[in-house]
mmCIF file of the C-alpha atoms, coordinates in Angstrom:
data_MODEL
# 
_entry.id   MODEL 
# 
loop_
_atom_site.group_PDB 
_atom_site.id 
_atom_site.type_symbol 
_atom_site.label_atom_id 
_atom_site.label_alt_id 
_atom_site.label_comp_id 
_atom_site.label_asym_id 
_atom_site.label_entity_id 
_atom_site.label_seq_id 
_atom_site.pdbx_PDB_ins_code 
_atom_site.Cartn_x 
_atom_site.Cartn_y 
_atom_site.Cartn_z 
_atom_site.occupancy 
_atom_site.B_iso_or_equiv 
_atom_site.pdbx_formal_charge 
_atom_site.auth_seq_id 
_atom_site.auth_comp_id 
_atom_site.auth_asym_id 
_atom_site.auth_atom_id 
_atom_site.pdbx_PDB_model_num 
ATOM 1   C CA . UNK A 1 1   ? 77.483  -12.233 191.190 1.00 0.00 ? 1   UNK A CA 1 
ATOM 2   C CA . UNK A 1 2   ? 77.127  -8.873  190.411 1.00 0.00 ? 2   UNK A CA 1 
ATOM 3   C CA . UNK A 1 3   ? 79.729  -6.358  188.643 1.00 0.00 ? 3   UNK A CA 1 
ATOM 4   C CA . UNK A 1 4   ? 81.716  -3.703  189.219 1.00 0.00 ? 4   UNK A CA 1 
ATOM 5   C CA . UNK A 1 5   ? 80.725  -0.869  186.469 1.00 0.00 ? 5   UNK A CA 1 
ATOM 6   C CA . UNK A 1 6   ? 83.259  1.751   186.233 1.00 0.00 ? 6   UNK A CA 1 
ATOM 7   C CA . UNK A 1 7   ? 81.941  5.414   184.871 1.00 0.00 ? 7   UNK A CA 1 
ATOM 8   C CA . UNK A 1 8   ? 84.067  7.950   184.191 1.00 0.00 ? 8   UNK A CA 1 
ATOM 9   C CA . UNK A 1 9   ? 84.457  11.154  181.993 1.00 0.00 ? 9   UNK A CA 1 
ATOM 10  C CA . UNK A 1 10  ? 88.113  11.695  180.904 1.00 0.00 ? 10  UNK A CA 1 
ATOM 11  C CA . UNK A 1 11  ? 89.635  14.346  177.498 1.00 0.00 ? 11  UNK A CA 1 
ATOM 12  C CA . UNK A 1 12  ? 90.613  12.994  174.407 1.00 0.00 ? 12  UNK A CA 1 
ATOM 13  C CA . UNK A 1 13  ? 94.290  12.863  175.603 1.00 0.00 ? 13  UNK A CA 1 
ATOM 14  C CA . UNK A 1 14  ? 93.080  10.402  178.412 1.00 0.00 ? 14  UNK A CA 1 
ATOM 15  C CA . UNK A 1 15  ? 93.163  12.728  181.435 1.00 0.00 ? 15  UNK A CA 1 
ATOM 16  C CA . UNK A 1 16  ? 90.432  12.789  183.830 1.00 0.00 ? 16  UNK A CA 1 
ATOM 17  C CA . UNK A 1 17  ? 91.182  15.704  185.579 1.00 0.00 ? 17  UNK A CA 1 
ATOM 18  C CA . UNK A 1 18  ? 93.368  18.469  183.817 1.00 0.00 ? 18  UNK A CA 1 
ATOM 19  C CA . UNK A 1 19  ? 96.411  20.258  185.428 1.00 0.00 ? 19  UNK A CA 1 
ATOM 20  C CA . UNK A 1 20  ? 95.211  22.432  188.317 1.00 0.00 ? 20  UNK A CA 1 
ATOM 21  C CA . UNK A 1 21  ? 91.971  20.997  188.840 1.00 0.00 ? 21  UNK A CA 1 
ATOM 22  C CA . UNK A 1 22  ? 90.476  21.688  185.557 1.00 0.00 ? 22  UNK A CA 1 
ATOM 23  C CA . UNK A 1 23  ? 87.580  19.214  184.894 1.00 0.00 ? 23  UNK A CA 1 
ATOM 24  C CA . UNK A 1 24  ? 86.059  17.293  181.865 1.00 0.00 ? 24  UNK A CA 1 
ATOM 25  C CA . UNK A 1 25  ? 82.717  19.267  182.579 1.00 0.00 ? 25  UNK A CA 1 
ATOM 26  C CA . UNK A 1 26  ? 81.109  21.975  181.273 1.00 0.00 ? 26  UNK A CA 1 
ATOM 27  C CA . UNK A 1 27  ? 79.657  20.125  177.854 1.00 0.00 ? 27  UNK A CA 1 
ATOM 28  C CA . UNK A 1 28  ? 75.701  19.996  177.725 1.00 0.00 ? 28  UNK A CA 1 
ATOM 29  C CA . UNK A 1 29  ? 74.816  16.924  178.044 1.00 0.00 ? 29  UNK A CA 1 
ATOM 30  C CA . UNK A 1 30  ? 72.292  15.673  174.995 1.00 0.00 ? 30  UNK A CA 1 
ATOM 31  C CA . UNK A 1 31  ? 68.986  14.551  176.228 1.00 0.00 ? 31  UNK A CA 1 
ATOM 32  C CA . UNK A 1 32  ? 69.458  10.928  174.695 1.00 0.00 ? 32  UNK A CA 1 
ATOM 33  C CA . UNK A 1 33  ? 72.775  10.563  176.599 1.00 0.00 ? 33  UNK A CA 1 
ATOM 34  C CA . UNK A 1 34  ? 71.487  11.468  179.852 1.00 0.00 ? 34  UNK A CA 1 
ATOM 35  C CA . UNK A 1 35  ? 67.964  9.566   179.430 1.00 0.00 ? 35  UNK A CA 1 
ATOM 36  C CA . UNK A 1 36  ? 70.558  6.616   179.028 1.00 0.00 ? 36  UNK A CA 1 
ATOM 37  C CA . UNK A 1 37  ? 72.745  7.601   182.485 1.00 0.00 ? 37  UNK A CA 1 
ATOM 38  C CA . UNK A 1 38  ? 69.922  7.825   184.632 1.00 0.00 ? 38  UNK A CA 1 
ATOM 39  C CA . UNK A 1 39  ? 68.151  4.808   183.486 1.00 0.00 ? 39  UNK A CA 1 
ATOM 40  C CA . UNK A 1 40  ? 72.067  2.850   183.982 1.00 0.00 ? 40  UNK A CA 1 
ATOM 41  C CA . UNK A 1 41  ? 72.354  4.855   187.405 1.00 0.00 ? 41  UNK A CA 1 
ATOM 42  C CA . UNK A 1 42  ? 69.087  3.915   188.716 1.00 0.00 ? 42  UNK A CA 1 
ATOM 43  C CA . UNK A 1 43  ? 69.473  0.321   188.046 1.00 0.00 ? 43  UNK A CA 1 
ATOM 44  C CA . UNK A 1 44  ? 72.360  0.312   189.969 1.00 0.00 ? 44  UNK A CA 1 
ATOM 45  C CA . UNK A 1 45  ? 72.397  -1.337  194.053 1.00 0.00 ? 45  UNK A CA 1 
ATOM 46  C CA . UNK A 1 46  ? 75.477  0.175   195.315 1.00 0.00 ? 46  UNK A CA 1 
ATOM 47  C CA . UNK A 1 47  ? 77.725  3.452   194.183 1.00 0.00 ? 47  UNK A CA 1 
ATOM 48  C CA . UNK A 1 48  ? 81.026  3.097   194.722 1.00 0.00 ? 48  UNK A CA 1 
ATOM 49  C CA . UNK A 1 49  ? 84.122  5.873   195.079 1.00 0.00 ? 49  UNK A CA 1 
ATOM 50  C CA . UNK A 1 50  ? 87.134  7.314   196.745 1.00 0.00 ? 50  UNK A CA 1 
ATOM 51  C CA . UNK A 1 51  ? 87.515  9.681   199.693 1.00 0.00 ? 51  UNK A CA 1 
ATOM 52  C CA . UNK A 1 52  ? 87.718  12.641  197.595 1.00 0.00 ? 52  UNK A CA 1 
ATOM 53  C CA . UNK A 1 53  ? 84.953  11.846  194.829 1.00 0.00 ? 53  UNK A CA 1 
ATOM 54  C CA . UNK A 1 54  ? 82.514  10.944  198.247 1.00 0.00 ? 54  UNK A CA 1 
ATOM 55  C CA . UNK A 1 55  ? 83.643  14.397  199.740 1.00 0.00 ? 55  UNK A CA 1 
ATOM 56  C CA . UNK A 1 56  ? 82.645  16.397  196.654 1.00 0.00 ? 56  UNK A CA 1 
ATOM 57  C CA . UNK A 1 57  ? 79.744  14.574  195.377 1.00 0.00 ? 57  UNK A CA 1 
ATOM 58  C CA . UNK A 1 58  ? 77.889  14.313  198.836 1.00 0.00 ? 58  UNK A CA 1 
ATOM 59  C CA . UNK A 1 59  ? 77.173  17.477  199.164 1.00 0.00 ? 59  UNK A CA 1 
ATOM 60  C CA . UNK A 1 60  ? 76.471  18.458  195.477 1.00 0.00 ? 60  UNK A CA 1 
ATOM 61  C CA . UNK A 1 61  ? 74.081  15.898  194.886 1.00 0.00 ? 61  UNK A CA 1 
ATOM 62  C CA . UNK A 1 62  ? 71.978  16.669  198.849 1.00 0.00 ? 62  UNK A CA 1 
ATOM 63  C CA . UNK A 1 63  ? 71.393  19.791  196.950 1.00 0.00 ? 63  UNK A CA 1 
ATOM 64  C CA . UNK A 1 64  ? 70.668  19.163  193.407 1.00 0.00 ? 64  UNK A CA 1 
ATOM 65  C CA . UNK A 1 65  ? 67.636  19.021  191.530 1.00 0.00 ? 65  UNK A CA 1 
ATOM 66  C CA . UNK A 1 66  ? 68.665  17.355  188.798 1.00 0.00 ? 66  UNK A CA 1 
ATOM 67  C CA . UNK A 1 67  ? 67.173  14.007  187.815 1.00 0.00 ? 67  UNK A CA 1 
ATOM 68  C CA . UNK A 1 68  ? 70.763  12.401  188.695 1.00 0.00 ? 68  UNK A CA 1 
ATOM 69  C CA . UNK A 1 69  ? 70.122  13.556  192.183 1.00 0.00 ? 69  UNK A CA 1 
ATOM 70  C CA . UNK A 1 70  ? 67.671  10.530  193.735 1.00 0.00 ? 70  UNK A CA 1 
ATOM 71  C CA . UNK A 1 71  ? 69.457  7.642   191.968 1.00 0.00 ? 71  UNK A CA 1 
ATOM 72  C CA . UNK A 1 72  ? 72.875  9.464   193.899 1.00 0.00 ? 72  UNK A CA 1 
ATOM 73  C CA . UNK A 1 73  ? 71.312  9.816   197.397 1.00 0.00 ? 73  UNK A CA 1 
ATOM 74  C CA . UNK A 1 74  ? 68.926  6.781   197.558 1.00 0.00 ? 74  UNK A CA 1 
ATOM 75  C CA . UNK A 1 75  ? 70.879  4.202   196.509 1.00 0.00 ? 75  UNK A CA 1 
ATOM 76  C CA . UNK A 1 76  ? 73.688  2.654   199.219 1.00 0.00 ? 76  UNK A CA 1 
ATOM 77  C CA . UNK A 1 77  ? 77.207  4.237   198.483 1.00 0.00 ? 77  UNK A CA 1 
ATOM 78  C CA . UNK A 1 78  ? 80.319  3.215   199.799 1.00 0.00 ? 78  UNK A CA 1 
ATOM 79  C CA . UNK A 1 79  ? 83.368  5.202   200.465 1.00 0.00 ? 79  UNK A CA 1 
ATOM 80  C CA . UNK A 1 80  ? 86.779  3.433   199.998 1.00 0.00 ? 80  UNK A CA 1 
ATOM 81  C CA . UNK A 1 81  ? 88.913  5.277   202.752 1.00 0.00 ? 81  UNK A CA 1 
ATOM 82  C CA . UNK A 1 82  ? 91.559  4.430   205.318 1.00 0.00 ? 82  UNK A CA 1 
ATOM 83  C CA . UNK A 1 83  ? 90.847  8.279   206.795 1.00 0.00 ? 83  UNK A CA 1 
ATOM 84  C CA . UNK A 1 84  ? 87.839  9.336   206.513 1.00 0.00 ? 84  UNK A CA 1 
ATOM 85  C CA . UNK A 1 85  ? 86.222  9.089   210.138 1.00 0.00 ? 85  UNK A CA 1 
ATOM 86  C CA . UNK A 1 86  ? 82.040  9.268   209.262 1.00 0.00 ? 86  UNK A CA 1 
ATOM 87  C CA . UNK A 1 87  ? 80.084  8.468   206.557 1.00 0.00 ? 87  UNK A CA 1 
ATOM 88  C CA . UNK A 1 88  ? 77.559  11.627  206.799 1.00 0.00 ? 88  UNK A CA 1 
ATOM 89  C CA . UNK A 1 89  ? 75.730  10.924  202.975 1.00 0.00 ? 89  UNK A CA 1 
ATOM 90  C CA . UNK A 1 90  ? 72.853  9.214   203.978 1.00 0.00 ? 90  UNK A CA 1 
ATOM 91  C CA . UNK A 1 91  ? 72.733  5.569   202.583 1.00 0.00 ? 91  UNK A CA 1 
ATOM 92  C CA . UNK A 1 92  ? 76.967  5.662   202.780 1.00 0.00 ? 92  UNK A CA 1 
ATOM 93  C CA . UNK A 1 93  ? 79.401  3.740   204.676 1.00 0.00 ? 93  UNK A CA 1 
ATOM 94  C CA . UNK A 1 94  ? 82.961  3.664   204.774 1.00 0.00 ? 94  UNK A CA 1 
ATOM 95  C CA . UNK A 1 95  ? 85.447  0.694   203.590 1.00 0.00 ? 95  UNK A CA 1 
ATOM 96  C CA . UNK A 1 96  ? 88.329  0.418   204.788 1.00 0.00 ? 96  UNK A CA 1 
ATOM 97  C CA . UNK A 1 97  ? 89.560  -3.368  204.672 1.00 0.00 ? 97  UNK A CA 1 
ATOM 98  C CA . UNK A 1 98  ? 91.641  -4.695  201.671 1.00 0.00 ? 98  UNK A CA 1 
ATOM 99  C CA . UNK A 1 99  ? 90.463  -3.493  198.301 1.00 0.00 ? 99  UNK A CA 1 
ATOM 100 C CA . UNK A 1 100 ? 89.806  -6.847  196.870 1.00 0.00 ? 100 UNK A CA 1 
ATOM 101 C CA . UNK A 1 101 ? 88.467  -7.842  199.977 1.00 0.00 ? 101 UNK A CA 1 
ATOM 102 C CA . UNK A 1 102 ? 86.060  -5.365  200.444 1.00 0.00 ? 102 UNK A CA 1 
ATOM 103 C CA . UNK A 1 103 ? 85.405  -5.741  196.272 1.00 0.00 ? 103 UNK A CA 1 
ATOM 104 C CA . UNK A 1 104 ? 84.849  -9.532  197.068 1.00 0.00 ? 104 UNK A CA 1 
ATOM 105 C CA . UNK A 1 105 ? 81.825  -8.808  199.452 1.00 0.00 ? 105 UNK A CA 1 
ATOM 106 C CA . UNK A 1 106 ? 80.180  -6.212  197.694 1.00 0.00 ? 106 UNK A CA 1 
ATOM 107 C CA . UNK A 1 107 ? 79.991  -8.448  194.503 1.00 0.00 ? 107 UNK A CA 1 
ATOM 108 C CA . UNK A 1 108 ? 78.632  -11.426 196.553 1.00 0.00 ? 108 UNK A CA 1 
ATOM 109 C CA . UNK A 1 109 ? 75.769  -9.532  197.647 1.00 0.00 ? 109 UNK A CA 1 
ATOM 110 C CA . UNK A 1 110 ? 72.242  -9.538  195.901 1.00 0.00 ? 110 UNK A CA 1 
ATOM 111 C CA . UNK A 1 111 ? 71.267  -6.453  193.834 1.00 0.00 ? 111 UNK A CA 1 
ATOM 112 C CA . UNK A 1 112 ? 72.229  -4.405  190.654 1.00 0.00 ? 112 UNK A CA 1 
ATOM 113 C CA . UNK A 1 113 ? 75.995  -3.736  189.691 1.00 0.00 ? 113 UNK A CA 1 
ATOM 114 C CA . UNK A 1 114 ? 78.315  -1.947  191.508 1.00 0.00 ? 114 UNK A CA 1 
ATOM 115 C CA . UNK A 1 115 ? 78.796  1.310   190.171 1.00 0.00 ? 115 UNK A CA 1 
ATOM 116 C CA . UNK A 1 116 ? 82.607  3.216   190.544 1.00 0.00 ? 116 UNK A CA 1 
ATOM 117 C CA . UNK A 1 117 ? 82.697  6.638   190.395 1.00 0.00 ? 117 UNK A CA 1 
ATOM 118 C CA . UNK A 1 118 ? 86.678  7.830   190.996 1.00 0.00 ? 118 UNK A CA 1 
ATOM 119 C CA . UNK A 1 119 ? 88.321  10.051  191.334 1.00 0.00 ? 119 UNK A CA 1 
ATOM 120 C CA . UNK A 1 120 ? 91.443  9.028   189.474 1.00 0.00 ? 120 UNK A CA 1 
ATOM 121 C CA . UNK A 1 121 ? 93.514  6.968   192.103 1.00 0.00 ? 121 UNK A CA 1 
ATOM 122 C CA . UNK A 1 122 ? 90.779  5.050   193.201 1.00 0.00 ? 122 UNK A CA 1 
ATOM 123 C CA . UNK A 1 123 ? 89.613  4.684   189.680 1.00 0.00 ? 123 UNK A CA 1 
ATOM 124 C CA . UNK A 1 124 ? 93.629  3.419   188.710 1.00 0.00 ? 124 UNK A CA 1 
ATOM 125 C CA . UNK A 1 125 ? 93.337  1.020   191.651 1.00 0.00 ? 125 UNK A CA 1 
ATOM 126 C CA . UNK A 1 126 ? 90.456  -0.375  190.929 1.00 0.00 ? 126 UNK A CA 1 
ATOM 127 C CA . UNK A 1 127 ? 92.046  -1.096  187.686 1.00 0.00 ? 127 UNK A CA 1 
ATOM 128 C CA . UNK A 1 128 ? 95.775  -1.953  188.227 1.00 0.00 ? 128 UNK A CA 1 
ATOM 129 C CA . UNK A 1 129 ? 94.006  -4.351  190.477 1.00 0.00 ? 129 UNK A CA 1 
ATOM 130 C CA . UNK A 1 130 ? 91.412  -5.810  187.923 1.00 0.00 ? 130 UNK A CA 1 
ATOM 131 C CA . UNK A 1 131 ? 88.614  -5.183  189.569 1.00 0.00 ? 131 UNK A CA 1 
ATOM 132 C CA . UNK A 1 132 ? 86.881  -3.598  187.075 1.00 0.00 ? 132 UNK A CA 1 
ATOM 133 C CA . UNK A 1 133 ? 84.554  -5.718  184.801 1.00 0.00 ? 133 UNK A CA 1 
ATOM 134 C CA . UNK A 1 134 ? 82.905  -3.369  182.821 1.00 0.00 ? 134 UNK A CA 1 
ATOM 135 C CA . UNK A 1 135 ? 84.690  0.560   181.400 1.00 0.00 ? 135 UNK A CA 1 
ATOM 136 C CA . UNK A 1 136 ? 81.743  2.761   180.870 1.00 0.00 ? 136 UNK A CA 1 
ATOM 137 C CA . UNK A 1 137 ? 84.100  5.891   178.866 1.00 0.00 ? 137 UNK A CA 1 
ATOM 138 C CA . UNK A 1 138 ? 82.169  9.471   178.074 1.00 0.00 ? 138 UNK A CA 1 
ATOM 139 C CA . UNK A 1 139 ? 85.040  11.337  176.224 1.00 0.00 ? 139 UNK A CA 1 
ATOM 140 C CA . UNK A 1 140 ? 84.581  15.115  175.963 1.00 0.00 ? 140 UNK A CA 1 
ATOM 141 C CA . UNK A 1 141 ? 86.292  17.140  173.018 1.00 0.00 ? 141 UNK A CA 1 
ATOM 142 C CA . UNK A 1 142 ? 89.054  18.783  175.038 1.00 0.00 ? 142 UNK A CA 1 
ATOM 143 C CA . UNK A 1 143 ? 92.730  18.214  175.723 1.00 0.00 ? 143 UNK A CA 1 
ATOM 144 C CA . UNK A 1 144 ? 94.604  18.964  178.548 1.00 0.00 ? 144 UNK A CA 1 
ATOM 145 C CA . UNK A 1 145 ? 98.052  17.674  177.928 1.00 0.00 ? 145 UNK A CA 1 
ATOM 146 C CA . UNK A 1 146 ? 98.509  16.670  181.635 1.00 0.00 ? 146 UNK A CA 1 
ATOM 147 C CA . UNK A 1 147 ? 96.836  15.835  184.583 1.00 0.00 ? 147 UNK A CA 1 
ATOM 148 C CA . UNK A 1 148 ? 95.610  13.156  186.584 1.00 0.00 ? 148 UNK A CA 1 
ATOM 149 C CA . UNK A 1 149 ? 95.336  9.767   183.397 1.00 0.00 ? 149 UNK A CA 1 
ATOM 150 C CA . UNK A 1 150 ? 92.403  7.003   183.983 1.00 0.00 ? 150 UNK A CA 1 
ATOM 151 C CA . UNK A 1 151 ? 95.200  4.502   183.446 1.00 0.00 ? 151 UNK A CA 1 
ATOM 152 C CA . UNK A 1 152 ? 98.120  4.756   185.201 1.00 0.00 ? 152 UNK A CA 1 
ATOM 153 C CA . UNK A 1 153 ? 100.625 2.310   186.924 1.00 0.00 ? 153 UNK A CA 1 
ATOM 154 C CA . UNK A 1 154 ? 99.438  -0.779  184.996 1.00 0.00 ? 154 UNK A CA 1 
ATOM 155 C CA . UNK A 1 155 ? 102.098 -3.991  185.144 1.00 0.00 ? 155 UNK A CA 1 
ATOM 156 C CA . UNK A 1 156 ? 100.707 -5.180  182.149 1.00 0.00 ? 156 UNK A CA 1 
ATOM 157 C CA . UNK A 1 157 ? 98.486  -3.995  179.139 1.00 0.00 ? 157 UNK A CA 1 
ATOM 158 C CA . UNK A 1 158 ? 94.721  -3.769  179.632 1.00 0.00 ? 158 UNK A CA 1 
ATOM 159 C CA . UNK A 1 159 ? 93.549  -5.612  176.705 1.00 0.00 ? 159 UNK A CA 1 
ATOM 160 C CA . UNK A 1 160 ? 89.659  -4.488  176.053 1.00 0.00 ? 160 UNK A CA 1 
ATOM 161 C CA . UNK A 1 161 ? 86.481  -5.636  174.066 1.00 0.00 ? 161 UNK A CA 1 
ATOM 162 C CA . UNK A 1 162 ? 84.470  -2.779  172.940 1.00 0.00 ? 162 UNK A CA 1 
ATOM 163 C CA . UNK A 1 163 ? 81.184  -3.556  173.682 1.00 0.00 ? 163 UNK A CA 1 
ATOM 164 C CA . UNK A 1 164 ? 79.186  -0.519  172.470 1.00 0.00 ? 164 UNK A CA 1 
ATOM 165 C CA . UNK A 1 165 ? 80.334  3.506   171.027 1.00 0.00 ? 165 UNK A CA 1 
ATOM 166 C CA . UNK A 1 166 ? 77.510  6.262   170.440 1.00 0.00 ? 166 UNK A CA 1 
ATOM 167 C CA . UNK A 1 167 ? 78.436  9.304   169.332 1.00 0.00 ? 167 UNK A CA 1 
ATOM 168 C CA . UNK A 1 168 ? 76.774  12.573  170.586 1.00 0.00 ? 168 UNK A CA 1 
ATOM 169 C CA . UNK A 1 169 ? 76.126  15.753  168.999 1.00 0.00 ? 169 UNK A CA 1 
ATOM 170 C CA . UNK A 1 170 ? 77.977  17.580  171.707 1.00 0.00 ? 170 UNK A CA 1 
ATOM 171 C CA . UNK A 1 171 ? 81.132  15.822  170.412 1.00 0.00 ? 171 UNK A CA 1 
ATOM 172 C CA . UNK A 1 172 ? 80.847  13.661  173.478 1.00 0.00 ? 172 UNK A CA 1 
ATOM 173 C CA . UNK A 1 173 ? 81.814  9.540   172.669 1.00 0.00 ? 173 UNK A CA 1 
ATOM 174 C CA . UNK A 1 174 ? 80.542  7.015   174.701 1.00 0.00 ? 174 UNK A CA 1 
ATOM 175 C CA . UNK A 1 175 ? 82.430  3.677   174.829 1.00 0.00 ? 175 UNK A CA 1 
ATOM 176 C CA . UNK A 1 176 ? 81.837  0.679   176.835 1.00 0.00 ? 176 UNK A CA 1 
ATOM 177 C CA . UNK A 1 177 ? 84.842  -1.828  177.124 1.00 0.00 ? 177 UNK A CA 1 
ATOM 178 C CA . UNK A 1 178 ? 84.949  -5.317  179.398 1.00 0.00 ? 178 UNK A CA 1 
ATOM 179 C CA . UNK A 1 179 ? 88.250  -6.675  179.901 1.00 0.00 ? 179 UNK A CA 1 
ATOM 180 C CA . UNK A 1 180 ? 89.213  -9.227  178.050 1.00 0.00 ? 180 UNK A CA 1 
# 
């Protein structure tokens, strides 16, 4: 059965997006930590994100250049949403049964992990929910102080294993955590 991968960039204080928008980019990303993305992106068989993370990334990566950008457009996608009407990024569709549900059936099908990319809600339900069997953490060097946490709304502590940290010359940490 295959996994479900979260990735996600969040500040030091935990935030993945920053009051008013602001984002956890704008760090150069070392060569050795982005040799190790694409390789983990390209293995995947299915990305997997909210409405709003589909909406923004779509377009972006149609455009880009950047070695991120075939890994992004050929491989499936699917877009959790109970309003979006189309699915117009080619190799996307649209879920919008039951999250465990729809979960349940991606997992059962043959191919590399699952791969979530947010935004935050659909990043916290795919958590609260514990659907999530591998945390793959980049942590920039900022601090926001607010915004929009990875974890929020838990019932009950997430208790992790760390399975691997690298540390990057950028000041960017990389930790992978599996629930326990």
């Amino acid at each position: 059965m295959r996994k479900v991968v979260l990735i996600m960039t969040m500040s030091v204080d935990g935030y993945v997006v920053g009051p008013v928008g602001m984002s956890t980019g704008g760090f150069p990303e070392p060569a050795e930590l982005k040799r190790w993305k694409l390789d983990r992106i390209s293995r995947a068989g299915t990305h997997i994100m909210g409405r709003v993370s589909y909406e923004e990334m779509g377009p972006y990566w149609q455009k880009s250049e950047d070695a991120y950008a075939a890994p992004m457009n050929d491989i499936p996608k699917v877009v959790f949403s109970k309003t979006l009407k189309e699915a117009t990024w080619p190799e996307s569709s649209i879920a919008k049964g039951d999250l465990h549900e729809e979960i349940a059936k991606l997992k059962k099908q043959p191919g590399g992990e699952i791969i979530a990319w947010g935004g935050a809600e659909f990043a916290q339900a795919l958590s609260k929910a514990g659907l999530i069997d591998e945390y793959v953490i980049l942590t920039r060097p900022i601090a926001y102080g607010g915004g929009k946490p990875l974890f929020s709304g838990l019932t009950d502590a997430l208790k992790l294993d760390v399975l691997v940290t690298a540390a990057y010359d950028n000041g960017t940490m990389l930790r992978i955590y599996a629930p326990r």
